[in-house]
DSSP file (Angstrom, degrees, kcal/mol; ACC not computed):
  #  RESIDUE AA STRUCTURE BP1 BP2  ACC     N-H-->O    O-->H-N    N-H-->O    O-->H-N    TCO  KAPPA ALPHA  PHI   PSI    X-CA   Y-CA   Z-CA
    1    1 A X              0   0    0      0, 0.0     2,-0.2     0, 0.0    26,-0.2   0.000 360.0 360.0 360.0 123.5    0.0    0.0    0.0
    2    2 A X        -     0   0    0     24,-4.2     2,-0.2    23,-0.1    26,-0.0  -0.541 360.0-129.9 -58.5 120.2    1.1    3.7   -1.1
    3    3 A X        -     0   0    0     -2,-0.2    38,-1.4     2,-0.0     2,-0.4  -0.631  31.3-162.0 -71.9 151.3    1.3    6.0    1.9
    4    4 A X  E     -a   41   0A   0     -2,-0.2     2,-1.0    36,-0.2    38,-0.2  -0.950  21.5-162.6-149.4 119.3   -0.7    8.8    0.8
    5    5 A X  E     -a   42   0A   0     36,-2.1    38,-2.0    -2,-0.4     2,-0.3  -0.767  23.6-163.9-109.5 114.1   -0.6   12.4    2.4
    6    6 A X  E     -a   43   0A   0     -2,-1.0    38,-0.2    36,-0.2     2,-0.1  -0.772   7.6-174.8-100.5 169.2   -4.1   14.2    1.1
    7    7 A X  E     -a   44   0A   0     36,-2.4    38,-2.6    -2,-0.3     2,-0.6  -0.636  11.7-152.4-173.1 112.0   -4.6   17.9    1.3
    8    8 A X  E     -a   45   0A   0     36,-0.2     2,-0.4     3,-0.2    38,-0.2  -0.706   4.3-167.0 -96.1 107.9   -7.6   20.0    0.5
    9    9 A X  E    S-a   46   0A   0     36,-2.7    38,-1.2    -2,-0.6    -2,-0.0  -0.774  87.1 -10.1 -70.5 116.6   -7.6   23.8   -0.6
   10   10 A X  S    S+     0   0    0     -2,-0.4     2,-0.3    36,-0.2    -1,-0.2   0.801 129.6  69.9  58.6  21.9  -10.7   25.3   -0.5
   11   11 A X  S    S-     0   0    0     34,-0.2     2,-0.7    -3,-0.1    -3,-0.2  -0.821  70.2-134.2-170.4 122.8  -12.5   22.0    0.2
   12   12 A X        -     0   0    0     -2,-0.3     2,-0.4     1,-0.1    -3,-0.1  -0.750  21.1-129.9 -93.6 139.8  -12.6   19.7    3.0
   13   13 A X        -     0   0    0     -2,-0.7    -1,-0.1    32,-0.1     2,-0.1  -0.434  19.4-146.8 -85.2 123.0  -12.2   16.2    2.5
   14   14 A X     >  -     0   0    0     -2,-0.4     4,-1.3     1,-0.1     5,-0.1  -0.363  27.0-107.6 -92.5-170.7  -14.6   14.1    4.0
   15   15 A X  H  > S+     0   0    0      3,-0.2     4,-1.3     2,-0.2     5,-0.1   0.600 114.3  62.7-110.9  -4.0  -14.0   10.8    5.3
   16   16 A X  H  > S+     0   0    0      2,-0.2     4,-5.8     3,-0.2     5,-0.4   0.918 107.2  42.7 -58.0 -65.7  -15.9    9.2    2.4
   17   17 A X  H  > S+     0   0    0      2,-0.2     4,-0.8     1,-0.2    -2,-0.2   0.881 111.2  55.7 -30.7 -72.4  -13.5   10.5   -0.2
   18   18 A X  H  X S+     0   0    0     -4,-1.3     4,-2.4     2,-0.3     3,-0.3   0.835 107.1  44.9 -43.3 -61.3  -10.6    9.7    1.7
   19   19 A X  H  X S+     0   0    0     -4,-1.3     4,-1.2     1,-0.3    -2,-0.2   0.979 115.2  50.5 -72.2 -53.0  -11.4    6.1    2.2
   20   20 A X  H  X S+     0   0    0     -4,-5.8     4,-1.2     1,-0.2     5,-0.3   0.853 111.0  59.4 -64.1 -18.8  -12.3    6.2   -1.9
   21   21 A X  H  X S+     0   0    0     -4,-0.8     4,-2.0    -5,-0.4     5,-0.5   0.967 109.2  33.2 -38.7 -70.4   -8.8    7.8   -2.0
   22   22 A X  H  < S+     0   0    0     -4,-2.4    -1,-0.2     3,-0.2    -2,-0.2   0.620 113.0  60.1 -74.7 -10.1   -6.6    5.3   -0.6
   23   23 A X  H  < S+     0   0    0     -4,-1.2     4,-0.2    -3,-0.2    -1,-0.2   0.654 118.8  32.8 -92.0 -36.4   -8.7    2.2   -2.0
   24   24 A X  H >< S+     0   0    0     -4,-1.2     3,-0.6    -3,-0.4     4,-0.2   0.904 132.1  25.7 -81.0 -63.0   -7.9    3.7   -5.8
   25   25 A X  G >< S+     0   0    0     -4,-2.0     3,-0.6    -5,-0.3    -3,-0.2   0.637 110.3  76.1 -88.1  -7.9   -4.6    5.3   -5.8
   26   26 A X  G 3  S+     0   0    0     -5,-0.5   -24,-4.2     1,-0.2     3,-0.4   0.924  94.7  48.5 -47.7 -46.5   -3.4    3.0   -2.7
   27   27 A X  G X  S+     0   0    0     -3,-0.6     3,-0.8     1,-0.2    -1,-0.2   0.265  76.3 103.8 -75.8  -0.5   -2.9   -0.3   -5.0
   28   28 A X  G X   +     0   0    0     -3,-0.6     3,-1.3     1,-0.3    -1,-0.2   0.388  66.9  71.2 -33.6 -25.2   -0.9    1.7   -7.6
   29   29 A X  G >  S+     0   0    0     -3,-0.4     3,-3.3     1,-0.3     2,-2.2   0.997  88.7  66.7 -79.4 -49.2    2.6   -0.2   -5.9
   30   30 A X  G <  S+     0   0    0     -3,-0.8    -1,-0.3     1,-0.4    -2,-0.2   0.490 100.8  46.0 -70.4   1.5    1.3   -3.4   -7.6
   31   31 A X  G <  S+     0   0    0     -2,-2.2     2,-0.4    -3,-1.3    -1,-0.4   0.512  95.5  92.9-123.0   3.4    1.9   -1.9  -10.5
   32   32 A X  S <  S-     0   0    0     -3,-3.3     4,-0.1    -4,-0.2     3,-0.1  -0.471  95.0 -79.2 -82.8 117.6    5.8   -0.3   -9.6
   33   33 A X    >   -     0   0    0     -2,-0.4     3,-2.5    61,-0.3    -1,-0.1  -0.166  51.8 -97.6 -28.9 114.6    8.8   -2.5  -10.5
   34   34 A X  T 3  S+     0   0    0      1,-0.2    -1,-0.1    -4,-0.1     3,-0.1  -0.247 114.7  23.9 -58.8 122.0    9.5   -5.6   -7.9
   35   35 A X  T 3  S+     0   0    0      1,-0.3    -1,-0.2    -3,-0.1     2,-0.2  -0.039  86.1 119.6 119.0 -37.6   12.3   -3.5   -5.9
   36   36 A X    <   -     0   0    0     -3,-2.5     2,-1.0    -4,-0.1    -1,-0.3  -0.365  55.7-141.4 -79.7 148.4   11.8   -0.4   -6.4
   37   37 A X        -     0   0    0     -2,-0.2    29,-0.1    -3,-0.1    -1,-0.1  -0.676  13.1-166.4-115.3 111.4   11.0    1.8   -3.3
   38   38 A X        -     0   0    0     -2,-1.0    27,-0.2     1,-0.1    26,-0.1  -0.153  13.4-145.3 -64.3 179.1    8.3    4.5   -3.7
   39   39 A X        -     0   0    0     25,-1.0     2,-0.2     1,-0.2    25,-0.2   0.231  52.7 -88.8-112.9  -5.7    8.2    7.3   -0.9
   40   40 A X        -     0   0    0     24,-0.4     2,-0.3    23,-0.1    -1,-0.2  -0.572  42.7-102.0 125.4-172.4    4.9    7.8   -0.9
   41   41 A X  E     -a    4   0A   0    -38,-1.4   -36,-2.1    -2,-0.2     2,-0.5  -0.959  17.1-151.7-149.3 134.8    2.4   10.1   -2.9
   42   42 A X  E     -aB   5  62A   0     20,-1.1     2,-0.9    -2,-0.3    20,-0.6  -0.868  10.1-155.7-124.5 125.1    0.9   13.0   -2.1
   43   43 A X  E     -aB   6  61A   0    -38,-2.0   -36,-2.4    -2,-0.5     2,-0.5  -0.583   4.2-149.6-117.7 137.4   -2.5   14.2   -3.6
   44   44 A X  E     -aB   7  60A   0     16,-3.4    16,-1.0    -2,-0.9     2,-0.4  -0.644   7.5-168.7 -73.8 118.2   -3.8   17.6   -3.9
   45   45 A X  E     +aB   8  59A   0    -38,-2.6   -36,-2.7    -2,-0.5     2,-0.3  -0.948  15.3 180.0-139.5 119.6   -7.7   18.5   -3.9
   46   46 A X  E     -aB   9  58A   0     12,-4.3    12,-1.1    -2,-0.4     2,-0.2  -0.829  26.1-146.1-141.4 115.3   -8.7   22.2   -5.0
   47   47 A X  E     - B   0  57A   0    -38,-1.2     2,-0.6    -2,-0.3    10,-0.3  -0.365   9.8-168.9 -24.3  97.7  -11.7   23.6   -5.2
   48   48 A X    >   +     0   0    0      8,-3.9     3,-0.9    -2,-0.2     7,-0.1  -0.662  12.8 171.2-117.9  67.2  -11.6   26.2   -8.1
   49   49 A X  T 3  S+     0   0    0     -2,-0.6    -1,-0.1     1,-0.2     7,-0.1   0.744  82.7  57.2 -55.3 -18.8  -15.3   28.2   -7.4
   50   50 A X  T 3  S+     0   0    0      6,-0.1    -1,-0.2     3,-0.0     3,-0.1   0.876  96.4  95.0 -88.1 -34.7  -13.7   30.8  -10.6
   51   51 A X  S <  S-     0   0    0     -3,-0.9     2,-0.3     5,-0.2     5,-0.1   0.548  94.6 -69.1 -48.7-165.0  -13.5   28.1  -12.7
   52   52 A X    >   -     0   0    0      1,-0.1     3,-0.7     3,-0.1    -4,-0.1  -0.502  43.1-120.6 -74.0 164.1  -15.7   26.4  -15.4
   53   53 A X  G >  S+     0   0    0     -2,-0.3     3,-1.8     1,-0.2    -1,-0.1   0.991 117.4  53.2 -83.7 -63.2  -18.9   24.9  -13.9
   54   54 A X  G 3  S+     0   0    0      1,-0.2    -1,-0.2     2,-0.1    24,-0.2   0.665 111.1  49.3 -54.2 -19.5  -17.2   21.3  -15.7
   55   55 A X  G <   +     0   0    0     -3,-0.7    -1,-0.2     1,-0.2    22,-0.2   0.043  69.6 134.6-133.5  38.2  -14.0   22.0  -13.9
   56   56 A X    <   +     0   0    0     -3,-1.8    -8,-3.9    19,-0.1     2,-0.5   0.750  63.7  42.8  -7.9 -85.1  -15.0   22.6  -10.6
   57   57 A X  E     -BC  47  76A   0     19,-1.5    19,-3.8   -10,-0.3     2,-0.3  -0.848  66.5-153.1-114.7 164.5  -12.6   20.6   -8.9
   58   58 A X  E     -BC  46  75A   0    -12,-1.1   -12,-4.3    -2,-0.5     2,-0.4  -0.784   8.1-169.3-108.7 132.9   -8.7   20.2   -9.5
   59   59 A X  E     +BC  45  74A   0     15,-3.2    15,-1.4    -2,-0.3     2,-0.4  -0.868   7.3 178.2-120.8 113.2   -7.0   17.2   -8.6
   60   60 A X  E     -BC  44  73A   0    -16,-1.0   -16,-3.4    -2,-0.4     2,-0.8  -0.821   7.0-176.1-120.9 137.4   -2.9   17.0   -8.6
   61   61 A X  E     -BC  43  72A   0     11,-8.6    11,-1.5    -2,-0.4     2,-0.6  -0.861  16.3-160.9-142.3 178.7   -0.8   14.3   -7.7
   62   62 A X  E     -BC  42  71A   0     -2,-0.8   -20,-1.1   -20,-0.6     2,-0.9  -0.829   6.0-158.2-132.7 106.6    2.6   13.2   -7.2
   63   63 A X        -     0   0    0      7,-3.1   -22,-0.2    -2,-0.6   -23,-0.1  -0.309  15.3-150.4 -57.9  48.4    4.1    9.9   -7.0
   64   64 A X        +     0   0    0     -2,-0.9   -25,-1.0   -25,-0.2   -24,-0.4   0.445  34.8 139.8 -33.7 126.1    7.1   10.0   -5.4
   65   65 A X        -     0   0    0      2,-0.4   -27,-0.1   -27,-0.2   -29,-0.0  -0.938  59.8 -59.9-154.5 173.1    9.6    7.2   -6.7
   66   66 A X  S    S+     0   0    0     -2,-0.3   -27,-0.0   -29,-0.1    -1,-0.0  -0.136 113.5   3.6 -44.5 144.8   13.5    6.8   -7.5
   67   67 A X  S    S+     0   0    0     -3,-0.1    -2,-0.4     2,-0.0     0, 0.0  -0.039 126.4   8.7  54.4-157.8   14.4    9.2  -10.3
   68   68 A X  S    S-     0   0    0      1,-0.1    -3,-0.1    -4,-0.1     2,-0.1   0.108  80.3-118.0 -18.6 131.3   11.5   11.8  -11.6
   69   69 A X        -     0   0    0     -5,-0.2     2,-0.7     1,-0.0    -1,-0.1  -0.380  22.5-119.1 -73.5-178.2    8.7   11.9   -9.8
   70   70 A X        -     0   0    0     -2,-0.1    -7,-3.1     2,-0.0     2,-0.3  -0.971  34.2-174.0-129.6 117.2    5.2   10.8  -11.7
   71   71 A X  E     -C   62   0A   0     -2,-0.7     2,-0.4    -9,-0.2    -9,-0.2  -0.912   7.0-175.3-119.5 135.9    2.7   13.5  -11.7
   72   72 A X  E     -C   61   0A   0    -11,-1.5   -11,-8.6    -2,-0.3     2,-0.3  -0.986   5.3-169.3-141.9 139.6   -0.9   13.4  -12.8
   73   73 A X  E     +C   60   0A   0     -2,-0.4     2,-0.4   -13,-0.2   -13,-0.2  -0.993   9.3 163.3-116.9 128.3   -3.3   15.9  -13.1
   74   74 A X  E     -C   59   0A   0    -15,-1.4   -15,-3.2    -2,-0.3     2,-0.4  -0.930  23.5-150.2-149.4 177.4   -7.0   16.7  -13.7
   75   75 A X  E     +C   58   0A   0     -2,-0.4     2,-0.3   -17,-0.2   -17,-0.2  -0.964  33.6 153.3-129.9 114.1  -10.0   19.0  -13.6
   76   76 A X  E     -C   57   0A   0    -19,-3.8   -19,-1.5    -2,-0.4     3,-0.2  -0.885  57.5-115.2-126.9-177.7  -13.9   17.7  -13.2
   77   77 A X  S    S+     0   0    0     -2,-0.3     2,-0.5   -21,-0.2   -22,-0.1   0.665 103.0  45.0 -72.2 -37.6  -17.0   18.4  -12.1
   78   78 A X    >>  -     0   0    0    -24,-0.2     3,-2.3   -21,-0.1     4,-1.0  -0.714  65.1-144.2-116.6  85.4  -16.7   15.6   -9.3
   79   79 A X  H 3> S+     0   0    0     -2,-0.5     4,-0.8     1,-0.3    -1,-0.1   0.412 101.8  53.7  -9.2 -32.4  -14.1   14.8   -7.1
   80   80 A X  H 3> S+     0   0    0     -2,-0.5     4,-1.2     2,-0.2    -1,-0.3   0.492 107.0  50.7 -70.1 -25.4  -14.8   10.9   -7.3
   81   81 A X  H <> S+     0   0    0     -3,-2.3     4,-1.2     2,-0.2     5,-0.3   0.845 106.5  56.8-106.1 -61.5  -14.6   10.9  -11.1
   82   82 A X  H  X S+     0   0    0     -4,-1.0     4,-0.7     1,-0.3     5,-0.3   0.891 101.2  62.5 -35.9 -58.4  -11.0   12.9  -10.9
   83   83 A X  H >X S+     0   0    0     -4,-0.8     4,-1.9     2,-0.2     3,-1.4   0.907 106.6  39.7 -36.2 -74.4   -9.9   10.1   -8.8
   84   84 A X  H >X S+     0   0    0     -4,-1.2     4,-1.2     1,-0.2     3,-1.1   0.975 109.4  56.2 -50.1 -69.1  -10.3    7.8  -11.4
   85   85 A X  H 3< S+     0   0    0     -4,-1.2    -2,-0.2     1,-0.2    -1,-0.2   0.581 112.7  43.6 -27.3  -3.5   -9.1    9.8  -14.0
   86   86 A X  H XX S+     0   0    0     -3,-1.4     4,-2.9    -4,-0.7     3,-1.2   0.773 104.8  63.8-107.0 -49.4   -5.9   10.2  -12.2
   87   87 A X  H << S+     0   0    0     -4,-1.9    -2,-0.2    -3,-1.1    -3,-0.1   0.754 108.6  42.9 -46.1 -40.7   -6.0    6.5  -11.3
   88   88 A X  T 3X S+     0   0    0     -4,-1.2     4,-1.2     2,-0.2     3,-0.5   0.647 113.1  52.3 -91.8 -24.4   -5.7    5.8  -15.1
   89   89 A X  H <> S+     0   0    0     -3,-1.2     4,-2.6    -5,-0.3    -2,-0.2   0.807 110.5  50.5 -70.5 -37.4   -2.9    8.6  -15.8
   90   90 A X  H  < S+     0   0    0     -4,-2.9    -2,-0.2     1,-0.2    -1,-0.2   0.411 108.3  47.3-101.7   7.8   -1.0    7.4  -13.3
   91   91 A X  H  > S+     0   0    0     -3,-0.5     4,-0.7     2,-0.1    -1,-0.2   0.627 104.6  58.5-101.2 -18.7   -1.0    4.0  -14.4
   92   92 A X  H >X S+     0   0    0     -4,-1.2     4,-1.4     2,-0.2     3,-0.7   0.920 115.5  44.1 -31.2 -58.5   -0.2    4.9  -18.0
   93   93 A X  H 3X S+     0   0    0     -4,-2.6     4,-2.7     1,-0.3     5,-0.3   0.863 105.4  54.0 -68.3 -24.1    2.8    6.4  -16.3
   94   94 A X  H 34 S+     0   0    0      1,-0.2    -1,-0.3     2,-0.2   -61,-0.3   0.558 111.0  48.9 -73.2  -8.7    3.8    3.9  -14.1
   95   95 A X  H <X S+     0   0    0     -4,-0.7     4,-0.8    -3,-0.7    -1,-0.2   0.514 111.1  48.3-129.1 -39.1    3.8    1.4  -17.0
   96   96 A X  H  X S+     0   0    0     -4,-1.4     4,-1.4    -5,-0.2    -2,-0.2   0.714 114.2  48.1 -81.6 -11.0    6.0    3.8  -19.3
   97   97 A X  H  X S+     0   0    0     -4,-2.7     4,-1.1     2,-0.2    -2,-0.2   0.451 111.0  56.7 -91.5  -4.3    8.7    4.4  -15.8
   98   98 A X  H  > S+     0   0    0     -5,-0.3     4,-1.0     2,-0.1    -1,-0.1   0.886 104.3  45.6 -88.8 -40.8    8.5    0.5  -15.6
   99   99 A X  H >< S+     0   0    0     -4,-0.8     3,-0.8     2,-0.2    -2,-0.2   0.962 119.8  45.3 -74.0 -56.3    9.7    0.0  -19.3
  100  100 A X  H 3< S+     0   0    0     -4,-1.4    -2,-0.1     1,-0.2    -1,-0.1   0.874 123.2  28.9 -46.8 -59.9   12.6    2.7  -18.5
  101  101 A X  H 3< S+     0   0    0     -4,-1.1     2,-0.6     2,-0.1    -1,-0.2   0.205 100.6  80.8-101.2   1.0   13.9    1.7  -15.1
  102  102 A X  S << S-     0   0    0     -4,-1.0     3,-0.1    -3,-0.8     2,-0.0  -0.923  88.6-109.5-114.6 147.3   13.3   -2.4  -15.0
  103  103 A X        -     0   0    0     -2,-0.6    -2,-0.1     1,-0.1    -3,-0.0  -0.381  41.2 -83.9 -61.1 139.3   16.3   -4.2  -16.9
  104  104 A X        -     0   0    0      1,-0.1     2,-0.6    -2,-0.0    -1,-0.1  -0.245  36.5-124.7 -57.9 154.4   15.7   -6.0  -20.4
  105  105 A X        -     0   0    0      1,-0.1    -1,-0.1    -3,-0.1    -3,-0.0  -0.927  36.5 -97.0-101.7 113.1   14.6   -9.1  -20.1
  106  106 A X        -     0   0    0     -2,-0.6     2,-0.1     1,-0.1    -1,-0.1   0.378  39.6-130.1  -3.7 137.1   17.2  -11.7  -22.2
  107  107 A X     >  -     0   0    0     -3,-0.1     4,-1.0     1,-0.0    -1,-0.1  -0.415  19.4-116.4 -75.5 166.8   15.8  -12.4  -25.9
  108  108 A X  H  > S+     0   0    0     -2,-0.1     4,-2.3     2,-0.1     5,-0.1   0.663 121.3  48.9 -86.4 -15.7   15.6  -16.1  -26.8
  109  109 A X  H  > S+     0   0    0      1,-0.2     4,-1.3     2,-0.2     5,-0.1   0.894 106.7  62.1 -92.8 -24.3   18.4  -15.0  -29.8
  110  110 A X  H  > S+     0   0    0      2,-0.2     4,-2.4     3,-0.2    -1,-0.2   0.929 107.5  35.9   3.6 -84.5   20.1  -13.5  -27.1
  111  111 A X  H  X S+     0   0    0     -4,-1.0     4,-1.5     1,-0.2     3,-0.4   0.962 111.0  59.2 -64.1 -43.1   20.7  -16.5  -25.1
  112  112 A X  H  X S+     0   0    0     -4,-2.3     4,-4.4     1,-0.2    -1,-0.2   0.772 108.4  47.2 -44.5 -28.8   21.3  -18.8  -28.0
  113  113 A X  H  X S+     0   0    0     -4,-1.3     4,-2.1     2,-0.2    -1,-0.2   0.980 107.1  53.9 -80.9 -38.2   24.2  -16.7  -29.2
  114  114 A X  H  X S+     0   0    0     -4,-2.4     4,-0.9    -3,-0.4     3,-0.3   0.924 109.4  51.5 -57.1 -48.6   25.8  -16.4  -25.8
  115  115 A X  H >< S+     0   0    0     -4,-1.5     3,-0.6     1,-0.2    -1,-0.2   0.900 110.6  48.3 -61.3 -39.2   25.7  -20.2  -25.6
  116  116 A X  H 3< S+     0   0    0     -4,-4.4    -1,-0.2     1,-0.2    -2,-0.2   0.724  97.0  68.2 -71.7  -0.1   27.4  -20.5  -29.2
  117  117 A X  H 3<        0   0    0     -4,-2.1    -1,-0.2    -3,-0.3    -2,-0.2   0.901 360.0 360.0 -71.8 -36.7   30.2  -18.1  -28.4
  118  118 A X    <<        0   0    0     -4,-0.9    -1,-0.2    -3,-0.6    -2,-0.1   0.392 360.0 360.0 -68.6 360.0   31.3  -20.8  -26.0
Protein backbone atom coordinates (compact mmCIF):
# COMPACT_ATOMS: atom_id res chain seq x y z
CA UNK A 1 0.00 0.00 0.00
CA UNK A 2 1.06 3.70 -1.14
CA UNK A 3 1.29 6.00 1.95
CA UNK A 4 -0.72 8.80 0.82
CA UNK A 5 -0.63 12.39 2.44
CA UNK A 6 -4.13 14.23 1.11
CA UNK A 7 -4.64 17.90 1.31
CA UNK A 8 -7.63 20.05 0.52
CA UNK A 9 -7.58 23.83 -0.64
CA UNK A 10 -10.72 25.28 -0.46
CA UNK A 11 -12.52 21.96 0.18
CA UNK A 12 -12.58 19.74 2.97
CA UNK A 13 -12.23 16.25 2.46
CA UNK A 14 -14.57 14.13 3.96
CA UNK A 15 -13.99 10.78 5.26
CA UNK A 16 -15.88 9.18 2.39
CA UNK A 17 -13.47 10.47 -0.20
CA UNK A 18 -10.62 9.70 1.74
CA UNK A 19 -11.42 6.13 2.19
CA UNK A 20 -12.30 6.15 -1.87
CA UNK A 21 -8.77 7.83 -2.04
CA UNK A 22 -6.61 5.31 -0.57
CA UNK A 23 -8.74 2.23 -1.97
CA UNK A 24 -7.92 3.73 -5.79
CA UNK A 25 -4.61 5.30 -5.79
CA UNK A 26 -3.42 3.00 -2.75
CA UNK A 27 -2.91 -0.32 -5.02
CA UNK A 28 -0.91 1.68 -7.61
CA UNK A 29 2.55 -0.17 -5.94
CA UNK A 30 1.33 -3.45 -7.60
CA UNK A 31 1.95 -1.90 -10.55
CA UNK A 32 5.75 -0.35 -9.55
CA UNK A 33 8.77 -2.52 -10.50
CA UNK A 34 9.45 -5.64 -7.86
CA UNK A 35 12.33 -3.45 -5.88
CA UNK A 36 11.76 -0.45 -6.38
CA UNK A 37 11.05 1.79 -3.32
CA UNK A 38 8.32 4.55 -3.71
CA UNK A 39 8.22 7.30 -0.89
CA UNK A 40 4.86 7.75 -0.86
CA UNK A 41 2.45 10.13 -2.89
CA UNK A 42 0.89 13.04 -2.09
CA UNK A 43 -2.46 14.24 -3.63
CA UNK A 44 -3.76 17.59 -3.94
CA UNK A 45 -7.70 18.52 -3.91
CA UNK A 46 -8.74 22.23 -4.97
CA UNK A 47 -11.68 23.63 -5.16
CA UNK A 48 -11.64 26.17 -8.11
CA UNK A 49 -15.34 28.20 -7.38
CA UNK A 50 -13.73 30.82 -10.56
CA UNK A 51 -13.51 28.07 -12.66
CA UNK A 52 -15.74 26.43 -15.41
CA UNK A 53 -18.86 24.89 -13.89
CA UNK A 54 -17.23 21.35 -15.66
CA UNK A 55 -14.05 21.97 -13.92
CA UNK A 56 -14.97 22.55 -10.65
CA UNK A 57 -12.63 20.60 -8.89
CA UNK A 58 -8.73 20.19 -9.52
CA UNK A 59 -6.97 17.21 -8.56
CA UNK A 60 -2.91 16.99 -8.59
CA UNK A 61 -0.77 14.29 -7.65
CA UNK A 62 2.60 13.19 -7.20
CA UNK A 63 4.12 9.94 -7.00
CA UNK A 64 7.10 9.98 -5.43
CA UNK A 65 9.59 7.22 -6.65
CA UNK A 66 13.50 6.77 -7.48
CA UNK A 67 14.40 9.24 -10.28
CA UNK A 68 11.55 11.81 -11.61
CA UNK A 69 8.74 11.86 -9.83
CA UNK A 70 5.22 10.76 -11.66
CA UNK A 71 2.72 13.53 -11.68
CA UNK A 72 -0.91 13.45 -12.83
CA UNK A 73 -3.30 15.91 -13.13
CA UNK A 74 -7.01 16.73 -13.72
CA UNK A 75 -10.00 19.01 -13.64
CA UNK A 76 -13.88 17.70 -13.18
CA UNK A 77 -17.04 18.43 -12.11
CA UNK A 78 -16.72 15.60 -9.31
CA UNK A 79 -14.05 14.83 -7.06
CA UNK A 80 -14.78 10.93 -7.31
CA UNK A 81 -14.58 10.93 -11.10
CA UNK A 82 -10.96 12.90 -10.86
CA UNK A 83 -9.88 10.11 -8.83
CA UNK A 84 -10.31 7.85 -11.42
CA UNK A 85 -9.12 9.75 -14.03
CA UNK A 86 -5.94 10.18 -12.20
CA UNK A 87 -5.97 6.47 -11.27
CA UNK A 88 -5.67 5.77 -15.14
CA UNK A 89 -2.90 8.63 -15.84
CA UNK A 90 -0.96 7.35 -13.33
CA UNK A 91 -1.02 4.02 -14.41
CA UNK A 92 -0.22 4.87 -18.00
CA UNK A 93 2.84 6.39 -16.34
CA UNK A 94 3.78 3.94 -14.06
CA UNK A 95 3.83 1.42 -17.00
CA UNK A 96 5.98 3.81 -19.25
CA UNK A 97 8.67 4.38 -15.84
CA UNK A 98 8.52 0.51 -15.64
CA UNK A 99 9.75 -0.03 -19.27
CA UNK A 100 12.59 2.72 -18.53
CA UNK A 101 13.87 1.65 -15.11
CA UNK A 102 13.30 -2.36 -14.95
CA UNK A 103 16.31 -4.23 -16.92
CA UNK A 104 15.73 -6.05 -20.38
CA UNK A 105 14.62 -9.06 -20.15
CA UNK A 106 17.19 -11.71 -22.23
CA UNK A 107 15.76 -12.41 -25.86
CA UNK A 108 15.55 -16.11 -26.81
CA UNK A 109 18.39 -15.05 -29.79
CA UNK A 110 20.14 -13.46 -27.06
CA UNK A 111 20.72 -16.47 -25.15
CA UNK A 112 21.27 -18.80 -27.95
CA UNK A 113 24.17 -16.74 -29.16
CA UNK A 114 25.84 -16.37 -25.79
CA UNK A 115 25.69 -20.18 -25.62
CA UNK A 116 27.39 -20.51 -29.21
CA UNK A 117 30.15 -18.11 -28.43
CA UNK A 118 31.34 -20.84 -26.01
Amino acid sequence: MIRIQLTGRQFEIDSELEKYINRKLGRLDKYLPKGSQNQGMSVEILRDPSGKEDNRYKIVSVLRVQGPDIVAETATINPHSAVDIIEQKLRIQIRKYKEKHQPQKLRLKDMFDKFKSR
